[in-house]
C-alpha positions in Angstrom: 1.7 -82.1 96.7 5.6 -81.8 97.4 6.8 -82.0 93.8 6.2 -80.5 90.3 5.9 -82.9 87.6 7.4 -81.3 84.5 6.0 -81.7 80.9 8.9 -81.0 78.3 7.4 -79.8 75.1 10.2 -80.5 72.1 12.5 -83.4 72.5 15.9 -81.7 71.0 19.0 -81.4 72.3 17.9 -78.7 75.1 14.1 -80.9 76.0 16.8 -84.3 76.2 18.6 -82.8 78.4 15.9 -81.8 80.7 14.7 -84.7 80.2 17.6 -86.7 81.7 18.4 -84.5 84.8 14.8 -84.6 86.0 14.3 -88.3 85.7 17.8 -89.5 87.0 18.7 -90.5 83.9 21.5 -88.0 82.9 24.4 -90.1 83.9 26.7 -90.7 87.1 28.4 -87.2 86.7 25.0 -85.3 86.2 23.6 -83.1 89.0 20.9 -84.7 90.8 17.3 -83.9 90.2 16.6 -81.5 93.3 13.6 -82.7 95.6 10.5 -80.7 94.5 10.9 -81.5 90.6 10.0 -84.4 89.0 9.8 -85.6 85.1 6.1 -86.0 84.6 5.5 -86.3 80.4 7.5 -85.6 77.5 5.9 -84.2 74.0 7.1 -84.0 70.6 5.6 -84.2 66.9 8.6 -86.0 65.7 8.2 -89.7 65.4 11.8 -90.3 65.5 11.6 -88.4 69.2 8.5 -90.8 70.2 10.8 -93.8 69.4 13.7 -92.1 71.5 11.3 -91.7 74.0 9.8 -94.4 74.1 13.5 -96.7 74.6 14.9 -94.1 77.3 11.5 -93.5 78.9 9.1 -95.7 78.8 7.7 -95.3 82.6 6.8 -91.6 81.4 3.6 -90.3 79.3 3.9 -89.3 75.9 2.4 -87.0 73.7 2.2 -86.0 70.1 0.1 -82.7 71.2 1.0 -80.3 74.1 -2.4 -79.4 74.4 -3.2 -82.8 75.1 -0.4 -83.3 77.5 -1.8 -80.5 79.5 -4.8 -81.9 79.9 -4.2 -85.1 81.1 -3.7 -84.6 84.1 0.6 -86.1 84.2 1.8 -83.1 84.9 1.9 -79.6 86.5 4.0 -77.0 84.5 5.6 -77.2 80.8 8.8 -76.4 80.0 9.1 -74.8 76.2 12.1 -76.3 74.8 10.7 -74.9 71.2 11.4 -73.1 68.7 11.3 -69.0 69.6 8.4 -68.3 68.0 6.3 -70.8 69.7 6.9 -69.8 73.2 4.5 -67.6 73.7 1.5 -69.2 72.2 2.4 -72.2 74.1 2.4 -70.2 77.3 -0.1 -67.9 76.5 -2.5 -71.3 76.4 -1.0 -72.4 79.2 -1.9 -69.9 81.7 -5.0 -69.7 80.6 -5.8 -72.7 81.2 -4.1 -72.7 85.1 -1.0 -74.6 83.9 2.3 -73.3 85.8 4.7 -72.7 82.5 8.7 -72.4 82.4 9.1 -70.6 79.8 13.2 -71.5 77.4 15.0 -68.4 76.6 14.7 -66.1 74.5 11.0 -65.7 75.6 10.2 -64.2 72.2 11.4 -62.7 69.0 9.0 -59.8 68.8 8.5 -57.4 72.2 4.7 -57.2 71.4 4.5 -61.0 71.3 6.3 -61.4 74.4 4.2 -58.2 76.2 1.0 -60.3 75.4 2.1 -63.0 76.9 3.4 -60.6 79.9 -0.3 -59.3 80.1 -1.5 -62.8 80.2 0.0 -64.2 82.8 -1.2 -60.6 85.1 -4.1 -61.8 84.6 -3.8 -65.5 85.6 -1.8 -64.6 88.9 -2.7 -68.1 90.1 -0.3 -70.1 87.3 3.2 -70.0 88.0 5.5 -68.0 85.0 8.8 -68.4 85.0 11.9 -68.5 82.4 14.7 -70.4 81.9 17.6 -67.5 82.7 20.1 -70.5 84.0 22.8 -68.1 84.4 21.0 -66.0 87.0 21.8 -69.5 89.3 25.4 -68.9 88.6 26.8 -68.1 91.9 29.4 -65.8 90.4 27.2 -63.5 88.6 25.0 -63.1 92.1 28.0 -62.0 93.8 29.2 -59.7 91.0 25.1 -58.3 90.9 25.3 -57.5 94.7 28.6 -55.9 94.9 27.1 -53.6 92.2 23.5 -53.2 93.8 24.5 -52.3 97.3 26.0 -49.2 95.9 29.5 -49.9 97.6 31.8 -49.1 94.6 29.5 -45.8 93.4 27.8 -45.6 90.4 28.6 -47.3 87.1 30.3 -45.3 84.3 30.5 -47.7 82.0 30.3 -51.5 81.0 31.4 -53.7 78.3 31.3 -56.9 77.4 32.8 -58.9 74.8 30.9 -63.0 73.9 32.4 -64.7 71.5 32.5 -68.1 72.7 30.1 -69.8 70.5 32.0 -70.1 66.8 29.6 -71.8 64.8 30.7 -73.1 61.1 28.1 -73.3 57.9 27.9 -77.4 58.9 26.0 -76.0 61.9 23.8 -73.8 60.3 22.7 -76.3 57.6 21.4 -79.2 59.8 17.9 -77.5 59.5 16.2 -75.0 56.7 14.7 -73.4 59.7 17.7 -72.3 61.6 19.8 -68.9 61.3 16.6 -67.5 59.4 14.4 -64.7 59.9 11.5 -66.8 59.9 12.1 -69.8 61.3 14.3 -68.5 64.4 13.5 -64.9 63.8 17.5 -63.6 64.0 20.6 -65.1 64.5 23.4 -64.4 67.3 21.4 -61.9 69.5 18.1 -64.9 69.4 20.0 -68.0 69.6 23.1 -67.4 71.7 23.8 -64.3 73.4 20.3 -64.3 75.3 21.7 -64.9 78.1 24.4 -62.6 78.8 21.9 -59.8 77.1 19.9 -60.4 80.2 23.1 -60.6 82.7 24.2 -57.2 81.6 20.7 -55.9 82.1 20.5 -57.7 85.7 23.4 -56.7 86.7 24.0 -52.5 84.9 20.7 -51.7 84.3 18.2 -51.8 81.1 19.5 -48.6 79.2 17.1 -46.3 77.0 19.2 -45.6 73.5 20.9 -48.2 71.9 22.9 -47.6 68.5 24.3 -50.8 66.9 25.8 -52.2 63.5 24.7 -55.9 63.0 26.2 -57.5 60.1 24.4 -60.7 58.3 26.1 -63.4 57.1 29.7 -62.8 58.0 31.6 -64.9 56.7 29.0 -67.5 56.9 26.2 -68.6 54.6 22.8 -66.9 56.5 20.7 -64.4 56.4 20.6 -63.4 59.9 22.9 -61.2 62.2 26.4 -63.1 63.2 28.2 -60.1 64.3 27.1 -57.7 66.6 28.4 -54.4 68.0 25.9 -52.5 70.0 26.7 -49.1 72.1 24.3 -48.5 74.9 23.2 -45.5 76.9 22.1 -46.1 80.4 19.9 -43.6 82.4 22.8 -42.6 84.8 24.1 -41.3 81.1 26.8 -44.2 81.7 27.7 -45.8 78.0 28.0 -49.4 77.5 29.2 -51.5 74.8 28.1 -55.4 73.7 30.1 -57.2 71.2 29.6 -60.8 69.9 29.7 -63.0 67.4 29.8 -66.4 66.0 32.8 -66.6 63.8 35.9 -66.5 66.1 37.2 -70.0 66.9 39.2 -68.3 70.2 36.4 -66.2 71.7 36.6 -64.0 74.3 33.7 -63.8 77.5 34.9 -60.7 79.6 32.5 -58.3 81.1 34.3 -55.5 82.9 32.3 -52.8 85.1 33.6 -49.5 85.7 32.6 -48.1 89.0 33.4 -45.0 90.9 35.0 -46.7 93.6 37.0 -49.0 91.3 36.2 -52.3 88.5 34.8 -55.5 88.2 36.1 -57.9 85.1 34.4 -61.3 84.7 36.7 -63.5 82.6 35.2 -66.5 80.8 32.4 -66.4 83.1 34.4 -68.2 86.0 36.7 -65.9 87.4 35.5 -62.2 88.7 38.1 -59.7 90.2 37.1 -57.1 92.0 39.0 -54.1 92.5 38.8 -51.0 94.9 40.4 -47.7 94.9 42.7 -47.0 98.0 44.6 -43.9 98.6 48.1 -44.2 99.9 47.3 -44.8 103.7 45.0 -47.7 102.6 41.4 -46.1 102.7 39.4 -46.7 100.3 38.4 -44.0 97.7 36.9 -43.1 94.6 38.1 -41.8 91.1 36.6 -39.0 91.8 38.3 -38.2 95.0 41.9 -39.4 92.9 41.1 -36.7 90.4 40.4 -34.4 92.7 43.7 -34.8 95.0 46.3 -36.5 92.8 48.5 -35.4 89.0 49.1 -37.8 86.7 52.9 -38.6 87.7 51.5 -38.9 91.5 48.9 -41.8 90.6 51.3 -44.6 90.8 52.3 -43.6 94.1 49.0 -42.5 95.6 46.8 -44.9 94.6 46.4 -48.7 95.5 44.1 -51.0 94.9 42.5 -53.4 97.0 42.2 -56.7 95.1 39.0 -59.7 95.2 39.2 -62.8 93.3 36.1 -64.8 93.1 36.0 -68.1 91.1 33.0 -69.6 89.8 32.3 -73.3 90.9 29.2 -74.3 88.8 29.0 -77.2 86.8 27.1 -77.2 83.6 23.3 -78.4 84.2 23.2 -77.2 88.0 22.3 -74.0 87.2 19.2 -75.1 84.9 18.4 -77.3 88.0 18.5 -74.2 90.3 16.1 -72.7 88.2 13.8 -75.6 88.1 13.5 -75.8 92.0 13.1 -72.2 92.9 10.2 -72.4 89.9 8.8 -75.5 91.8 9.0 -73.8 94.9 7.5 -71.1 93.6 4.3 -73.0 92.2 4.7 -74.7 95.6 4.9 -72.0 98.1 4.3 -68.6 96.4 8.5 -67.9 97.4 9.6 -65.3 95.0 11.3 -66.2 91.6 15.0 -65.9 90.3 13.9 -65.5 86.9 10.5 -63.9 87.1 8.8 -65.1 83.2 7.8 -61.3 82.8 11.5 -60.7 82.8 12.4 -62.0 80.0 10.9 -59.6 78.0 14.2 -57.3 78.9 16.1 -58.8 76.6 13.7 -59.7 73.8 13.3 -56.1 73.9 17.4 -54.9 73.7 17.9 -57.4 70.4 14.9 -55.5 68.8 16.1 -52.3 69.4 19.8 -53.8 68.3 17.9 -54.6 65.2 15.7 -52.0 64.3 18.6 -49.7 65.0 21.1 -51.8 62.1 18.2 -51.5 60.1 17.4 -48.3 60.0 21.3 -46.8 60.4 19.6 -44.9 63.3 19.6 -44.7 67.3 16.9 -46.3 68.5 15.0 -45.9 72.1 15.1 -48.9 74.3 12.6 -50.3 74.3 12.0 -49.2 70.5 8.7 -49.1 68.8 7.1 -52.6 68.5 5.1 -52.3 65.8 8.0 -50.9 63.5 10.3 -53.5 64.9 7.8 -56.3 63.5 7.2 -54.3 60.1 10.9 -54.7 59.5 11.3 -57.9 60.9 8.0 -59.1 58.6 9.7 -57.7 55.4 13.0 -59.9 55.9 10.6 -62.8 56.6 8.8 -62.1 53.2 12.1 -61.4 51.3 13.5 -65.4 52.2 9.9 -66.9 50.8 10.7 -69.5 53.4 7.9 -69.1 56.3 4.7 -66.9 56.4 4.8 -63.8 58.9 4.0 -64.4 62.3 1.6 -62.3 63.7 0.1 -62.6 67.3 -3.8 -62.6 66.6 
């Protein structure tokens, strides 16, 4: 076997996509399917998605049940393009039954569902499990992540970053009686669209251990859910961080700025990193520490230069999804080590629950917080809409 035949489970906007790169069908100015993935079988239980399916592609299997889709034989791993509460049942089954699974972010709403899932797939080593963290392909962030691992520019003091590129109006919000609720998406901003830069900043600073946030519901819009999020972090290093976002500014801001010993790192827009070094006056490069041990304030401007790296991001929008899809083939092929490891994705499952728990309770919280408090309060909000039962992991 040199390719993976990929199941998609939930034809929406996200499975379609998918769907399209790995059968060739994307377009001319799509990237190409790379050469260990293959579309094997598509799934959904909407039979306005089986018509669509059946017009676009008719050379591929489809199925009204993933369970039956994983049995057949047409494939070898799913992709979860579901809603979040399903994805870890659907793994979960998955893996037990020796089915390589790609799990779509977020990997959960509750930690404790997500930890099962974790605790699964230890102890069905032989199924590939991986998760959808795209961003982690994005060649930008991987250089920003090294310069910050190999220790070069000291420790971080502090980081920050600021997403708001993803205004959303009521319209959106009202396509579906399931979406920006408790139940049927489990939370709003820090589940839907920030998962992704919640596990950049983790990737890339560290996981921290307190987090203290305000997360206010329905600004300005017409949910029930978080839409506007301020969350201050404490690292281990004792280095504060801060995390911002929302989805009522129509001209957002992406910047992540890193402050290092040895100088910064700001990310702009999420193409554009510039990297800057201390240097003292004869060009050598130093630290803030060694500035504030040698230098007054009316001597800084003098003393202290900076050496200056632009990096620009070159990725188109689908590569990175690609990249993930082949390294998780290779993976299932080879045993070659993941990108996007699926246990990881509990990181950031576990940062929005302590982002809520702390909101909800006006408290600082430990990261991770307490699971089974987290799910108490989540299961209260769940109750108080009348819209969806509670969804407990059995």
């Amino acid at each position: 076997m040199d390719k993976i035949r990929y199941g998609i489970v939930g034809m929406g906007g996200q499975g379609s996509a998918y769907a399209g790169f790995l059968s060739g069908k994307a377009g001319p100015s799509a990237p190409q399917c790379p050469p260990h993935c293959a579309l094997g079988a598509l799934c959904d239980t909407d039979p306005e998605k089986e018509k669509m399916c059946a017009g676009v592609y008719p050379e591929y299997p489809f199925f009204r049940d993933w369970k039956e889709m994983i049995a057949s034989g047409s494939i070898d791993a799913v992709i979860t393009t579901v809603p979040h509460y399903l994805h870890h049942e659907i793994a979960i089954y998955c893996l037990e039954h020796g089915m390589n699974v790609l799990v779509e972010k977020p990997a959960g709403v509750r930690a404790k569902d997500v930890a099962a899932m974790n605790a699964c797939a230890a102890a069905h080593p032989e199924a590939g499990f991986g998760i959808m963290f795209n961003q982690r392909a994005n060649k930008l962030y991987q250089k920003v992540r090294e310069i910050v691992a190999s220790s070069e520019m000291g420790e971080i003091r502090r980081s920050q970053w600021i997403i708001n590129t993803w205004w959303r109006p009521d319209s959106y919000y009202q396509q579906s009686t399931w979406r920006a609720t408790w139940g049927g998406e489990g939370g709003g901003v820090l589940v839907n669209q920030a998962p992704h830069q919640l596990d950049l900043w983790q990737w890339i600073c560290g996981t921290p251990v307190k987090v203290f946030s305000k997360n206010l519901t329905g600004r300005y819009r017409k949910i029930a859910v978080e839409n506007d999020v301020t969350m201050l972090a404490t690292f281990a290093n004792g280095a504060t961080g801060t995390f911002i976002t929302c989805t009522h500014d129509a001209n957002g801001t992406d910047r992540l700025e890193i402050d290092l010993d040895g100088g910064k790192i700001v990310v702009d827009n999420s193409r554009t990193a510039t990297v800057s070094r201390y240097l003292d006056a004869t060009g050598h490069r130093v630290t803030e520490t060694y500035l504030n041990d040698h230098l007054r304030m009316d001597q800084l401007a003098d003393a202290r230069q900076l050496d200056t790296q632009v990096i620009e991001g070159t990725d188109s929008w689908g590569l990175q999804h690609l990249t993930v899809m082949e390294d998780f083939a290779l993976h299932c092929l080879t045993g070659s080590p993941l990108l996007a490891p699926g246990t990881e994705g509990i990181n950031g499952v576990n940062l929005a629950n302590s982002s809520q728990l702390s909101s909800w309770t006006g408290r600082e919280v430990d990261n991770p917080c307490n699971p089974e408090e987290f799910a108490r309060e989540l299961d209260k909000r769940i109750a108080n809409e009348g819209m969806f039962p509670t969804r407990e992991q059995g």
